[in-house]
C-alpha positions in Angstrom: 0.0 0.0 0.0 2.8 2.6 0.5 4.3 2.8 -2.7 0.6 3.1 -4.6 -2.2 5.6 -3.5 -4.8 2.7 -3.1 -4.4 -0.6 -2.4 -7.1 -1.7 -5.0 -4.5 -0.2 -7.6 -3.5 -2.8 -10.0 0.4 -3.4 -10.7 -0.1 -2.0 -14.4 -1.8 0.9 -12.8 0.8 2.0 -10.6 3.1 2.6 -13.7 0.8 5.9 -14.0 2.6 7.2 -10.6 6.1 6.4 -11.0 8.8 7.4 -13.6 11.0 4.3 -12.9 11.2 1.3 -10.4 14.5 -0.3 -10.2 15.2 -3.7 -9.0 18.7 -4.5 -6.7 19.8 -7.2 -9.9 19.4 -4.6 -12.5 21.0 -1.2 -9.9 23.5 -0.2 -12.1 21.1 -0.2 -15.6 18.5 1.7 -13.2 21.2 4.1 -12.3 22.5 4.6 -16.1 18.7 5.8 -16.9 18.2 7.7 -14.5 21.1 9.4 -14.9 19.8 9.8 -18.5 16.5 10.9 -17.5 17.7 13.5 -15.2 20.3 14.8 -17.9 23.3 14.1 -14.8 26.8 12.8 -16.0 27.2 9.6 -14.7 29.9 10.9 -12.6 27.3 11.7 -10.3 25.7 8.1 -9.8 29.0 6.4 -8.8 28.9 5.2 -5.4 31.0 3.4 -2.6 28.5 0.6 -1.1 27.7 1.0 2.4 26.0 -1.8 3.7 27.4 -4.4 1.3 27.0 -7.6 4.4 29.8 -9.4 2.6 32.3 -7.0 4.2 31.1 -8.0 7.6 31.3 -4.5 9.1 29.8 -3.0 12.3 26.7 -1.8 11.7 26.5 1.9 13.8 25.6 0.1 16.6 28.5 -2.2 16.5 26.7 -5.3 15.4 28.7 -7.4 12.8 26.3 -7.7 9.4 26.1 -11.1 8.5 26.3 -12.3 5.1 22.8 -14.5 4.1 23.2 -17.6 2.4 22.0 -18.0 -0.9 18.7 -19.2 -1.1 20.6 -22.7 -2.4 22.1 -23.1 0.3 19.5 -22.6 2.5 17.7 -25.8 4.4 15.1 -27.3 2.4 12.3 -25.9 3.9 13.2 -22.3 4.1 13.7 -23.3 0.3 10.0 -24.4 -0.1 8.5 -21.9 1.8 9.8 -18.9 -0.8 8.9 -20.8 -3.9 5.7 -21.3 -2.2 3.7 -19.7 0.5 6.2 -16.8 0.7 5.9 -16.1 -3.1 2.0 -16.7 -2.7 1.7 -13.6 -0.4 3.9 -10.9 -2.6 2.5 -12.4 -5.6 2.1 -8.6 -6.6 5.4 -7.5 -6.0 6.8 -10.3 -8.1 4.2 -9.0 -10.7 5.7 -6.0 -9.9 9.5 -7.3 -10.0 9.0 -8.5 -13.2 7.3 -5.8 -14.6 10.0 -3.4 -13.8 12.8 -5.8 -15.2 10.8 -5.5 -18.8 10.4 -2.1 -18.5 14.0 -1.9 -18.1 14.9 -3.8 -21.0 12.6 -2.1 -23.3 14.4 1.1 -22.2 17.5 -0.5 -23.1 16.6 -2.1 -26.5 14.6 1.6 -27.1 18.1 3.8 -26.6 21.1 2.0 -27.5 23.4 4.4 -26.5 22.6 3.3 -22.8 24.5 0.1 -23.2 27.7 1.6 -23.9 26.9 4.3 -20.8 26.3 1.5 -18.8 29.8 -0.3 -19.7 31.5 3.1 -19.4 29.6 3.3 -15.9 31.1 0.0 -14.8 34.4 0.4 -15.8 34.2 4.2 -13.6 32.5 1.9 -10.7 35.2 -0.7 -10.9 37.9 2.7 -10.7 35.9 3.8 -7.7 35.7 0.6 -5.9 39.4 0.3 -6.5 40.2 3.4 -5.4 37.5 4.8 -2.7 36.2 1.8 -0.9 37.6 2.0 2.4 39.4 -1.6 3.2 37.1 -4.1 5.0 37.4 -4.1 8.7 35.7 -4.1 11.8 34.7 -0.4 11.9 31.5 1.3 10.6 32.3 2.8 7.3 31.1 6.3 8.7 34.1 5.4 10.8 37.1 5.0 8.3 35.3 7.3 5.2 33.8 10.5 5.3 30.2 10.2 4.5 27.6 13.2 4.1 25.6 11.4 7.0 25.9 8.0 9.2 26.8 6.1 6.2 25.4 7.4 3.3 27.3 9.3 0.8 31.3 7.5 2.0 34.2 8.8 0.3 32.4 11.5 -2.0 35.4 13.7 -2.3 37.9 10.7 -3.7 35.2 10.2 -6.4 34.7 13.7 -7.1 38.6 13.7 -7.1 38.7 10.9 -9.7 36.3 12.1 -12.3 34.9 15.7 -13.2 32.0 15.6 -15.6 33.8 17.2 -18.9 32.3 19.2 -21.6 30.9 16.7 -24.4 30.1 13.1 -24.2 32.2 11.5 -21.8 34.0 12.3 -18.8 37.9 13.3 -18.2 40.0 12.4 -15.4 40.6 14.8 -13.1 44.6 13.7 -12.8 45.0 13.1 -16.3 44.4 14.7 -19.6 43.5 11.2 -21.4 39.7 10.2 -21.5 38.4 7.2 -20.3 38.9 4.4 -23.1 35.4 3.2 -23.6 35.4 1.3 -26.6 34.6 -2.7 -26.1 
């Protein structure tokens, strides 16, 4: 019910309210047309991931995330209960799940200049998490990275140090005068 204005709304219907709904498999695409959308340079949808539980950081209360097994290896009955009863009861948001993973691909077939911003994206991610994620550890990120707030926002000056948008189509980096090779 939050994310429509009435709960009798259909999935199709909701489509009339929002823009775009992205899915955690497809971030980075979602990211690219956004960016798009909002005429940004992708500069400013790189990120340094925050609660990413495979790091096994403290949390800001100094709990240790734990990293969830995947559904595989979970026991056989947690197994049956999502491809069952679970997916029964958010039956609509799997309607809506795959809705928003069509969408997205009909974007992408639509405008084919956004796969080649989306590979330019990853290789700039790949730079970032190279070069801004702090190293994993026992501390809260907000700890070891300067964030806007808590956690969100880490390291934003090292990526505005690595890449200022550029006039044109691409972006330069900000310690060198070559552009970013983004041919396959």
């Amino acid at each position: 019910r939050y994310i429509r204005p009435s709960s009798a709304r259909s999935v199709s219907q909701l489509w009339q309210f929002y823009d775009l709904i992205g899915t955690v498999e497809e971030y980075h695409k979602t990211l690219v047309v956004l960016a798009s959308d909002l005429c940004l340079p992708i500069s400013d949808i790189l990120y340094v991931a925050a609660k990413n539980s495979s790091e096994r950081r403290m949390d800001r209360l100094g709990v240790r995330q734990q990293m969830h097994p995947q559904l595989a290896a979970e026991p056989r009955e947690v197994r049956e209960f999502v491809h069952g009863a679970y997916r029964q009861r958010n039956s609509r948001d799997y309607l809506l799940w795959h809705e928003a993973r069509r969408r997205l691909a009909k974007t992408f077939a639509a405008r084919p200049g956004l796969k080649r911003t989306l590979q330019h994206f990853n290789q700039m991610q790949l730079r970032v998490v190279r070069e801004c994620s702090p190293p994993s550890g026992r501390m809260h990120l907000a700890d070891v990275a300067k964030c806007y707030y808590d956690d969100k926002g880490c390291n934003h000056e090292c990526i505005d140090n690595l890449y200022v948008p550029a006039i044109g189509d691409g972006l330069e980096m900000k310690k060198s005068s070559k552009k970013i090779n983004i041919s396959p």
